[in-house]
Phi, psi and omega in degrees: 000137202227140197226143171194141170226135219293156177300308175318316184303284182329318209285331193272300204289329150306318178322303178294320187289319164282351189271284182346259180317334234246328179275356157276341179294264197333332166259348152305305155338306198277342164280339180252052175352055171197164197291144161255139179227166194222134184212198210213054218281339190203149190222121160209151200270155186191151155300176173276308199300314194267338168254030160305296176306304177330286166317282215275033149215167190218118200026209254248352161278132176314096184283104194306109145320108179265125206230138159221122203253157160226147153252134202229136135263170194113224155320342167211189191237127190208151167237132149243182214205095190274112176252162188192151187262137186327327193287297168346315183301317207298322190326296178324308201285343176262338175280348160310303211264308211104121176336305183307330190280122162328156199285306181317286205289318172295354180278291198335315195257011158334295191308314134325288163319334180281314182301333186287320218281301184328299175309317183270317163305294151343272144353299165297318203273333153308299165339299155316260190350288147359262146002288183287337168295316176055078158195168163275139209216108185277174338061101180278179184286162173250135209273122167262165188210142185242140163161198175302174171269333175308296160333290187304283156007261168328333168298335188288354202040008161347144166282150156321283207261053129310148187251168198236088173251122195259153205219094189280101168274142177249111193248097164240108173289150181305326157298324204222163195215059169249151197240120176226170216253139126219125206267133121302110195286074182266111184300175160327289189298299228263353170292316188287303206311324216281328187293299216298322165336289199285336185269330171284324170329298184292335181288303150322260161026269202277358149083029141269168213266000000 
């Protein structure tokens, strides 16, 4: 099934997505004590088979993904999903902790540190929506997951023909430069709620009645 929103649409929903990351940089900023800034350069809807592909591989190997999931309910229905290639996370997790802690201690505590990390993104960019929607959007706690991007992607328990709408974040510390995902799991219903949203936005906006 193939999804497409007219360039005004895309345009607002990058738009919505950077006020999003950019209040997740700033409380990030505040755990890793160095500036974070986060922007959101691109959004494109795919099957889970292309954005599988997209996430998973590196030469000729299947690249473990580091995954933290939510399911939102409310105006549309969604599972998201913050992704990162596994070496990344730990990066994240040691700029969290501090240089010092050994690595056999810094795996343990990846899982904790990704979910807080996951929970504030995630969170800033639904929330944003939210707001901006003026509607409600609810949040379970967040399931981390290690695996294939298939694995993570399948884990949501989706029907095959959900469209995926990834959302390519650029997370940059004054040291480091990494690039990670956050895919929306979207049905059939919550892809139209989700168009219909962005056209009551724009309308607002644009102060027509």
């Amino acid at each position: 099934m193939s999804f497409t929103l007219s360039e005004l649409e895309h345009d607002a929903l990058v738009e919505i997505f950077n006020i999003g990351v950019g209040q997740a940089a700033a409380a990030m900023s505040g755990i890793v004590n160095e500036a974070v800034t986060m922007s959101v350069p691109s959004i494109s809807f795919l099957n889970r088979a292309d954005a599988a592909a997209l996430l998973g591989h590196r030469g000729e190997q299947a690249q473990r993904i580091c995954g933290v999931s939510q399911h939102y309910a409310g105006a549309f229905e969604t599972e998201a999903i913050l992704m990162f290639p596994e070496d990344k996370s730990l990066e994240i997790v040691r700029l969290m902790v501090g240089e010092l802690v050994p690595l056999s201690e810094l795996t343990e505590m990846e899982q904790e540190a990704m979910s807080e990390i996951g929970n504030i993104i995630l969170n800033s960019c639904v929330g944003t929506l939210a707001n901006i929607f003026e509607q409600e959007l609810q949040g379970s706690l967040p399931v981390y997951h290690v695996g294939t991007s298939e694995d993570i992607l399948s884990a949501s328990g989706s029907a095959a023909d959900s469209v995926v709408m990834m959302l390519h974040i650029d997370f940059i510390l004054e040291m480091h430069q990494i690039h990670g995902y956050v895919a929306f799991i979207l049905d059939v219903s919550a892809l139209r709620d989700l168009k219909e949203q962005i056209n009551l936005y724009l309308r607002r906006v644009m102060g027509s009645n």
